[in-house]
C-alpha positions as a Python dict, from the first residue, in 0.01 Angstrom:
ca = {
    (1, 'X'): (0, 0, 0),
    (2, 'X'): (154, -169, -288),
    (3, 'X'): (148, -567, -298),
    (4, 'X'): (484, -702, -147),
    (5, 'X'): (639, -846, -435),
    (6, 'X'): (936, -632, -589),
    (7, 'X'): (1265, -706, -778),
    (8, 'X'): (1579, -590, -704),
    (9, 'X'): (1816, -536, -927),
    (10, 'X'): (2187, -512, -824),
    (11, 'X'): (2463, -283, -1034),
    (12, 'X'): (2759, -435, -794),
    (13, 'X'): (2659, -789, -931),
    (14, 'X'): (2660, -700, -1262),
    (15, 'X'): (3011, -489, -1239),
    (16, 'X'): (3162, -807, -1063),
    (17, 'X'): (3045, -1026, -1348),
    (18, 'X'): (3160, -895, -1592),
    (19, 'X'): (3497, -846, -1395),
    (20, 'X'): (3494, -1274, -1411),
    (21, 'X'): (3434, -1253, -1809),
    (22, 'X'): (3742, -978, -1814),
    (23, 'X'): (3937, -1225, -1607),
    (24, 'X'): (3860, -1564, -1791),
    (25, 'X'): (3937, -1366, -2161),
    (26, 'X'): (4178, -1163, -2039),
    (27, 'X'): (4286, -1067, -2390),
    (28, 'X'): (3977, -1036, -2567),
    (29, 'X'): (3713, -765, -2618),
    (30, 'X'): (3359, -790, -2462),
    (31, 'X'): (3039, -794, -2634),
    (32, 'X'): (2785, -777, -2326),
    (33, 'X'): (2503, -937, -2419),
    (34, 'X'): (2197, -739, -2328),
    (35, 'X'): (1942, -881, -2567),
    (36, 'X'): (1596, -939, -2439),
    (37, 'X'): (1580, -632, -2224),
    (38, 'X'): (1881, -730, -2094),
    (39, 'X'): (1724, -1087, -2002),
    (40, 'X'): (1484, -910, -1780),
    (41, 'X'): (1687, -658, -1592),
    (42, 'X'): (1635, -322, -1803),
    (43, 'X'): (1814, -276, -2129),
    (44, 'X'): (1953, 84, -2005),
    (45, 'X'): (2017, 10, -1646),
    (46, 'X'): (2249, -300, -1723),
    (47, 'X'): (2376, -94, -1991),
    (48, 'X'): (2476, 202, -1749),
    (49, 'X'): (2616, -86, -1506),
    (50, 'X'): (2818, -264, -1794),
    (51, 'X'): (2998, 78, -1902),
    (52, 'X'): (3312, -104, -1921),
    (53, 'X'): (3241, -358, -2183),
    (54, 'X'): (3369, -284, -2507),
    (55, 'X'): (3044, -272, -2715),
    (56, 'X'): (2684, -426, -2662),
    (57, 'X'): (2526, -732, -2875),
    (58, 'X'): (2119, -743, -2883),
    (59, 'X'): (1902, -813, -3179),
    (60, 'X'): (1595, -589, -3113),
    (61, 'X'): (1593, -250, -3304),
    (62, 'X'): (1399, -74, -3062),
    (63, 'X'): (1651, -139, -2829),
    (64, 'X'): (1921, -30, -3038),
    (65, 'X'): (1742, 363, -3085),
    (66, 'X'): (1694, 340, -2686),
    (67, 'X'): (2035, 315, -2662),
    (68, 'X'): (2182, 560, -2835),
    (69, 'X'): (1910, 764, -2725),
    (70, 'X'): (2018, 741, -2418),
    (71, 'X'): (2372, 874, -2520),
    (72, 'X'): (2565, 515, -2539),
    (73, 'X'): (2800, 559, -2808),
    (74, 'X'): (2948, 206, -2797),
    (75, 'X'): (2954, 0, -3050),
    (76, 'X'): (2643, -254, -3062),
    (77, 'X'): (2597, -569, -3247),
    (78, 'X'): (2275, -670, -3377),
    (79, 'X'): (2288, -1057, -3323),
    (80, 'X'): (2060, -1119, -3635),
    (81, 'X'): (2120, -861, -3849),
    (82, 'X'): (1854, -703, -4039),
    (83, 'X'): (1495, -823, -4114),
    (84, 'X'): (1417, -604, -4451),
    (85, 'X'): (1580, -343, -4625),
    (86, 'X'): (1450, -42, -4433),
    (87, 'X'): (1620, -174, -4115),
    (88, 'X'): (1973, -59, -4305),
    (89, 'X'): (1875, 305, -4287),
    (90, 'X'): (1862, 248, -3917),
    (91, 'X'): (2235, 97, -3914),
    (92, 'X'): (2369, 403, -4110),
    (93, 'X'): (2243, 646, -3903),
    (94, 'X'): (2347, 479, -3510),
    (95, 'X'): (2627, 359, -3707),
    (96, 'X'): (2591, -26, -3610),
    (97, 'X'): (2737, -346, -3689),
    (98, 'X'): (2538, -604, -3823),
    (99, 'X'): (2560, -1020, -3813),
    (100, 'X'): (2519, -1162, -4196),
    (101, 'X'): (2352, -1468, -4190),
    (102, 'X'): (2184, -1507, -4518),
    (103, 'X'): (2190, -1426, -4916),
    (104, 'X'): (1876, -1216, -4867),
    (105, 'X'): (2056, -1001, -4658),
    (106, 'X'): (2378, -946, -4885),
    (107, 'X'): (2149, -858, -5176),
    (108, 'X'): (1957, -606, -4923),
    (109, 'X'): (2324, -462, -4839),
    (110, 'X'): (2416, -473, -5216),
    (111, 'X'): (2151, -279, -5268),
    (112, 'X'): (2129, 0, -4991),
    (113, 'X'): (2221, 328, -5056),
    (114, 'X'): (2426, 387, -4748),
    (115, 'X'): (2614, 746, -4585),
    (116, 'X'): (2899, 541, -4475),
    (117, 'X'): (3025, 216, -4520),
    (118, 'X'): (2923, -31, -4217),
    (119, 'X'): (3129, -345, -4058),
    (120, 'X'): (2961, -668, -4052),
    (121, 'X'): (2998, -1015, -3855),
    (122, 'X'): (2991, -1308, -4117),
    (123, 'X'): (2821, -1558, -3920),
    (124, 'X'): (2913, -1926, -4028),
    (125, 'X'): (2704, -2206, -3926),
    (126, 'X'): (2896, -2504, -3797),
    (127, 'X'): (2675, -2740, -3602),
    (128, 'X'): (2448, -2521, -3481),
    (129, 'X'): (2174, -2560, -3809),
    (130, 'X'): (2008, -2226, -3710),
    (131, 'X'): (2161, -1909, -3874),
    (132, 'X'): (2490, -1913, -4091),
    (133, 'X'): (2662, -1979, -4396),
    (134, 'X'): (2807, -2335, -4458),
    (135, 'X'): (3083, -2494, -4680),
    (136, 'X'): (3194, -2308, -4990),
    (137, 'X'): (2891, -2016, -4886),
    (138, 'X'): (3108, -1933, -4682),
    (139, 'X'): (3364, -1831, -4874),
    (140, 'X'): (3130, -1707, -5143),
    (141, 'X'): (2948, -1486, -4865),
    (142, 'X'): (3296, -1304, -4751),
    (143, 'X'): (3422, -1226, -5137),
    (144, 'X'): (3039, -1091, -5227),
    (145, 'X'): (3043, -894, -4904),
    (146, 'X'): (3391, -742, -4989),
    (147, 'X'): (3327, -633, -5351),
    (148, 'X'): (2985, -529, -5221),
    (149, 'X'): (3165, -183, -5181),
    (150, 'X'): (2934, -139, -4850),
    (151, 'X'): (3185, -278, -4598),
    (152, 'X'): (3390, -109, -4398),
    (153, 'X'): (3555, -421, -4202),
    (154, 'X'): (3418, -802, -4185),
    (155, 'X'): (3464, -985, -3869),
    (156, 'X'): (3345, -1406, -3872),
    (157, 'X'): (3154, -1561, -3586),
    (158, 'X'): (3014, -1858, -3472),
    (159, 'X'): (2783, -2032, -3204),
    (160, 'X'): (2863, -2327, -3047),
    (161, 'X'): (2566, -2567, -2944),
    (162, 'X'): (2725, -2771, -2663),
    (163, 'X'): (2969, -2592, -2488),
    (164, 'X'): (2768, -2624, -2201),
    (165, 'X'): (2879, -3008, -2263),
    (166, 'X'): (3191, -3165, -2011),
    (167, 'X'): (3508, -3186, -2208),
    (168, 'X'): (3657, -3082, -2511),
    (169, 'X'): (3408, -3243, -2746),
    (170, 'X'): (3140, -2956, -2634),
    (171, 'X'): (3354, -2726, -2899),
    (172, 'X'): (3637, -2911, -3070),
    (173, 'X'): (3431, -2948, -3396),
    (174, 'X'): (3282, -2675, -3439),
    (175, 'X'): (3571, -2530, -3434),
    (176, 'X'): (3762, -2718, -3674),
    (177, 'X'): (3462, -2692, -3905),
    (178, 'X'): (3479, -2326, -3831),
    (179, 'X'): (3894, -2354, -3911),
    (180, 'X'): (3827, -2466, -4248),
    (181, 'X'): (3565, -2264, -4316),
    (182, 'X'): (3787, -1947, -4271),
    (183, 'X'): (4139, -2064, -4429),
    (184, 'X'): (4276, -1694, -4588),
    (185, 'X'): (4021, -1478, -4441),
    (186, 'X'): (4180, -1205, -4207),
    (187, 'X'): (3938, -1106, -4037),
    (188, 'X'): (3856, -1075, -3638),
    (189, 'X'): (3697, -1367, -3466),
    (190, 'X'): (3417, -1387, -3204),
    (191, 'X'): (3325, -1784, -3101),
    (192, 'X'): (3257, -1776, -2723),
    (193, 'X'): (2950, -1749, -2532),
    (194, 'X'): (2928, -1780, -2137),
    (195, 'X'): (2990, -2128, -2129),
    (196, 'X'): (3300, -2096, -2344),
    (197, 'X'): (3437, -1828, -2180),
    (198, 'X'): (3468, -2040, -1867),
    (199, 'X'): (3509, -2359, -1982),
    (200, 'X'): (3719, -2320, -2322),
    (201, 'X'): (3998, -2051, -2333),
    (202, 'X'): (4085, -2189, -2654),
    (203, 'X'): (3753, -2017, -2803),
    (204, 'X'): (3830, -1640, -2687),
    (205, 'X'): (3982, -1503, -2979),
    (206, 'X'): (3919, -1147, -3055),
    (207, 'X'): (3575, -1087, -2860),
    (208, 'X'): (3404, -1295, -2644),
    (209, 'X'): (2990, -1320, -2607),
    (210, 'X'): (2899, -1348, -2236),
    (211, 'X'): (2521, -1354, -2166),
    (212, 'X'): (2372, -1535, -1861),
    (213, 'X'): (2695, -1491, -1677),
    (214, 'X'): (2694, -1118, -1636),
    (215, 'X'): (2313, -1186, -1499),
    (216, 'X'): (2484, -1421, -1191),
    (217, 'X'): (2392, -1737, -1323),
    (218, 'X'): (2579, -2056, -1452),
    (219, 'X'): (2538, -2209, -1803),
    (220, 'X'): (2620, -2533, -1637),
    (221, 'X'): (2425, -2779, -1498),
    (222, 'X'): (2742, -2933, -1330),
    (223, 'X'): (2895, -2607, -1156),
    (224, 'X'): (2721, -2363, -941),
    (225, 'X'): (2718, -1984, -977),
    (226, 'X'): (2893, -1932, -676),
    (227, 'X'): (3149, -2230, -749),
    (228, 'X'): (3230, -1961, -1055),
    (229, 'X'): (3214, -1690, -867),
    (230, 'X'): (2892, -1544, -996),
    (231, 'X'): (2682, -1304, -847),
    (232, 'X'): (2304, -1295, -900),
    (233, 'X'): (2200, -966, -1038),
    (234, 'X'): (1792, -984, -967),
    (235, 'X'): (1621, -1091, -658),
    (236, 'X'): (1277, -1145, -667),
    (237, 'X'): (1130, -1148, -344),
    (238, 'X'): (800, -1063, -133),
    (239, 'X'): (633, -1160, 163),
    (240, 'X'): (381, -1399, 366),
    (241, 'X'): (45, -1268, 283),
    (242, 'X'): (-154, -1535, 467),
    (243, 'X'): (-93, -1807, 727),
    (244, 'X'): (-361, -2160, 698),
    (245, 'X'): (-300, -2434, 978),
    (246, 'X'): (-408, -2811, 788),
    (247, 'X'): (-473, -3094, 925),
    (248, 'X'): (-357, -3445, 750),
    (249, 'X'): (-545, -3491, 414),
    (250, 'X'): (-611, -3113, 382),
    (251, 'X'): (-568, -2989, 19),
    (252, 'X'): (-361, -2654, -134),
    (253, 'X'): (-454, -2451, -404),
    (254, 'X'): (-605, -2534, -757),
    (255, 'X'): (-653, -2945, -859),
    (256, 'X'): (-545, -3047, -497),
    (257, 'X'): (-194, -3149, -618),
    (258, 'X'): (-104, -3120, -285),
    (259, 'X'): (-284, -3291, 14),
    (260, 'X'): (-84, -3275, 323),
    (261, 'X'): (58, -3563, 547),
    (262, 'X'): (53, -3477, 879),
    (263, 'X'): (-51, -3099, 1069),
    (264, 'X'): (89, -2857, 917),
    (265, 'X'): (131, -2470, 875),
    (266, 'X'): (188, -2243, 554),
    (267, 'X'): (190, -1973, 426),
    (268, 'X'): (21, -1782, 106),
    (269, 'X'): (270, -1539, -52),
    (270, 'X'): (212, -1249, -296),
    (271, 'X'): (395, -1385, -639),
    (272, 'X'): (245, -1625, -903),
    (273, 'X'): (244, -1676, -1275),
    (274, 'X'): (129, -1334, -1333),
    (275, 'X'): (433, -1198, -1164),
    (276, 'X'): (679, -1427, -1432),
    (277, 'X'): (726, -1718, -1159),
    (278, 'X'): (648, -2059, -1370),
    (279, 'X'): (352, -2196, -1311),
    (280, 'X'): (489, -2560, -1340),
    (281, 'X'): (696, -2538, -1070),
    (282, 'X'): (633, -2817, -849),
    (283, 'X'): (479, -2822, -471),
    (284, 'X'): (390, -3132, -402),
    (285, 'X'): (465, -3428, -128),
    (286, 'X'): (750, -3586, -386),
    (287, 'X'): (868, -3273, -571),
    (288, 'X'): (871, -2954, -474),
    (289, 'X'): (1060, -2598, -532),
    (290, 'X'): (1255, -2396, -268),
    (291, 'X'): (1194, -2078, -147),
    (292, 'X'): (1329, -1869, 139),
    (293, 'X'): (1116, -1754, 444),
    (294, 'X'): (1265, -1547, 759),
    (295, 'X'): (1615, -1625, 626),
    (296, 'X'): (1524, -2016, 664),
    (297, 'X'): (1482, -2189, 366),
    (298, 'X'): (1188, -2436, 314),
    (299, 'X'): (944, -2525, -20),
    (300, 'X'): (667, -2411, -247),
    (301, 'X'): (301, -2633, -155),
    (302, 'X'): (35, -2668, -447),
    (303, 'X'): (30, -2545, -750),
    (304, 'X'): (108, -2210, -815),
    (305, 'X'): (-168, -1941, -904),
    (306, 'X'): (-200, -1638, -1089),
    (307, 'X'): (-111, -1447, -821),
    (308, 'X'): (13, -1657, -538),
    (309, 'X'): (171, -1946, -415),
    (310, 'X'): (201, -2149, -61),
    (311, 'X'): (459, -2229, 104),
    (312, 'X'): (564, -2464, 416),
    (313, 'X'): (599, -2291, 709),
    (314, 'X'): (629, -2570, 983),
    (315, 'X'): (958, -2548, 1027),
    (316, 'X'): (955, -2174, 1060),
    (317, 'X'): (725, -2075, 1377),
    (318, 'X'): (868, -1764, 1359),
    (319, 'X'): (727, -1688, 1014),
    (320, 'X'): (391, -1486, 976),
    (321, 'X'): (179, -1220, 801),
    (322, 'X'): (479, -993, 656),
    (323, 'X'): (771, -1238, 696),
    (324, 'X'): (985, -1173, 358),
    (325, 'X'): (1008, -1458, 132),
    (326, 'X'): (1332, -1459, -155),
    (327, 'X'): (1184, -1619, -461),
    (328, 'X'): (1541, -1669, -652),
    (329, 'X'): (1833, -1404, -603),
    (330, 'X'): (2026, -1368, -289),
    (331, 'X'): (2068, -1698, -122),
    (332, 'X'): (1903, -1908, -359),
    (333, 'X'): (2018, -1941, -715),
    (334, 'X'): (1786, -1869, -991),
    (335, 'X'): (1933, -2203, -1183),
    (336, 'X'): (1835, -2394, -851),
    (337, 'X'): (1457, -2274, -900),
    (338, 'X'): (1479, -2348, -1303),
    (339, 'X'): (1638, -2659, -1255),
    (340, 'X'): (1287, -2760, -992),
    (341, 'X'): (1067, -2631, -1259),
    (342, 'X'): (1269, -2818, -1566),
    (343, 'X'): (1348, -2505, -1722),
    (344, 'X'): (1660, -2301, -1723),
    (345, 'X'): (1740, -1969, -1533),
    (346, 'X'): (1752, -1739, -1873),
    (347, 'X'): (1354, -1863, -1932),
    (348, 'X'): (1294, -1700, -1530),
    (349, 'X'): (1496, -1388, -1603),
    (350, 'X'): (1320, -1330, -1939),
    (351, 'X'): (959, -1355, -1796),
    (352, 'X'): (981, -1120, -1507),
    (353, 'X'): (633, -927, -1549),
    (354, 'X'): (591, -579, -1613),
    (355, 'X'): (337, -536, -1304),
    (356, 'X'): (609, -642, -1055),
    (357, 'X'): (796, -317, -887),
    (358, 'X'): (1200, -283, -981),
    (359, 'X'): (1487, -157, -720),
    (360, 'X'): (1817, -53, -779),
    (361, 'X'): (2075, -183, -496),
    (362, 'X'): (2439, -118, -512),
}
């Protein structure tokens, strides 16, 4: 038989998420974020689950012809527009709408011969210092775009750095910068991300960006998934493959990093690096990560392996050869694992491994 690990993937979660972006925005559009295979969950399945969003933002053109393969006729944004000039024949015929960042891709646009005309998102950089226009580009950008005579509409956007951040400052200016950027330009607006749809109604505007929040997780390090009322969407779990009994001084797993204190009993269960669990996630005396076992929750031993990791049983008698083990998911937030292995949850989501088995739950 199969190894135990598997991830399971729930559609409820997902629906009920996005039902708390609805709720937060209630007057804005949705752009469901499903970039990154949908952060880890399957571009089409979290697309089938997120019917009810108003359109779909990604940046990978793959993922776009897999779509509309698939039959979605929603719109779709492609969060970084296009890469070289072929990539515009792709936009005319799925009829997409692209983010402008950049000259090079105006004079790519100037110079396509397209079917139809195509709507664009302006994106203006205004404290972010990755992608964007800036200062009088700005304008210059929007007035070349219009007399381009390849637009059909142009919508502006923006990213906000810190509005993960406690208090008004996390936005406030960016978006005056992004205020006076855009004095005269009619055009519809899309600003907010997960964090500012919960934190800053102010941001909403037209159409709001959630991403990790439709996945169950929090873009906070302050407030819980569950204190927003967050669902997670994947579970990775397994099971107890292994039980060792050590006695004080006894070492786990590669380098030792773990020698153990007194008598104790773990556990060896079927999920490691290989499997998209971080590998720097610690187990040892002073620092450890959590897991649950038999419902009861305990802590990750050693360091983890290619394709295993210990785990503390001594509190769990009950716990042996085939006892399931949640990894992140149900019961224990995937933030709560990231935060152990000083990452963040999206990094966890992202890296799920191909090898490990996928479940649909309702």
């Amino acid at each position: 038989m199969p190894r135990p690990i598997r991830a399971g993937f729930s559609l409820s979660a997902l629906r009920h998420n996005l039902g708390v972006a609805r709720r937060r925005a209630p007057a804005s559009r949705v752009w469901a974020v499903v970039k990154a295979n949908a952060y880890g969950h399957d571009l089409q399945r979290v697309a089938q689950a997120l019917a009810d969003a108003d359109g779909y933002a990604l940046l990978d053109l793959n993922e776009v012809v897999r779509l509309r393969d698939a039959g979605c006729a929603k719109p779709i944004l492609l969060l970084e527009g296009i890469f070289q000039p072929a990539d515009l024949e792709i936009v005319d015929r799925y009829g997409l709408t692209v983010v402008v960042h950049d000259l090079e891709q105006i004079l790519m646009l100037e110079r396509a011969r397209l079917a139809t005309q195509i709507c664009v998102y302006l994106k203006i950089n205004t404290g972010m210092n990755r992608l964007g226009f800036t200062g009088a580009g700005v304008r210059a950008a929007y007035d070349r775009l219009l007399a381009s005579g390849k637009v059909a509409q142009i919508s502006l956007m923006t990213h906000f750095a810190d509005a993960d951040a406690d208090g008004a400052a996390g936005v406030a200016e960016q978006m005056t910068r992004f205020t006076e950027s855009t004095v005269g330009m009619n055009a519809e607006i899309s600003m907010a991300n997960s964090a500012a749809v919960l934190r800053y109604p102010e941001t909403h505007a037209d159409w709001v960006r959630p991403g990790i929040m439709l996945y169950g997780c929090s873009p906070f390090a302050d407030e819980t998934a569950q204190a927003l009322d967050l669902r997670p969407a994947m579970t990775l779990a397994s099971g107890i493959i292994a039980v060792r009994d050590l006695r004080p001084g006894d070492r786990v797993g590669y380098g030792g990093t773990f020698a153990a204190p007194k008598s104790m009993r773990i556990g060896v269960v079927a999920c490691g690096y290989a499997d998209g669990y971080p590998r720097h996630a610690p187990g040892r005396s002073d620092s450890n990560t959590p897991v649950i076992v038999a419902g009861t929750r305990t802590h990750t031993v050693g360091r983890v392996s290619m394709d295993m990791l210990c785990v503390d049983l001594s509190a769990i008698p009950q716990a042996g050869v085939g006892s399931p083990v949640i990894l992140w998911g149900e019961g224990l937030p995937a933030d709560e694992v990231a935060a152990c292995a000083g990452t963040i949850s999206y990094e966890l989501l992202c890296a799920l491994a191909a090898r490990v088995p996928q479940a649909e739950v309702e």
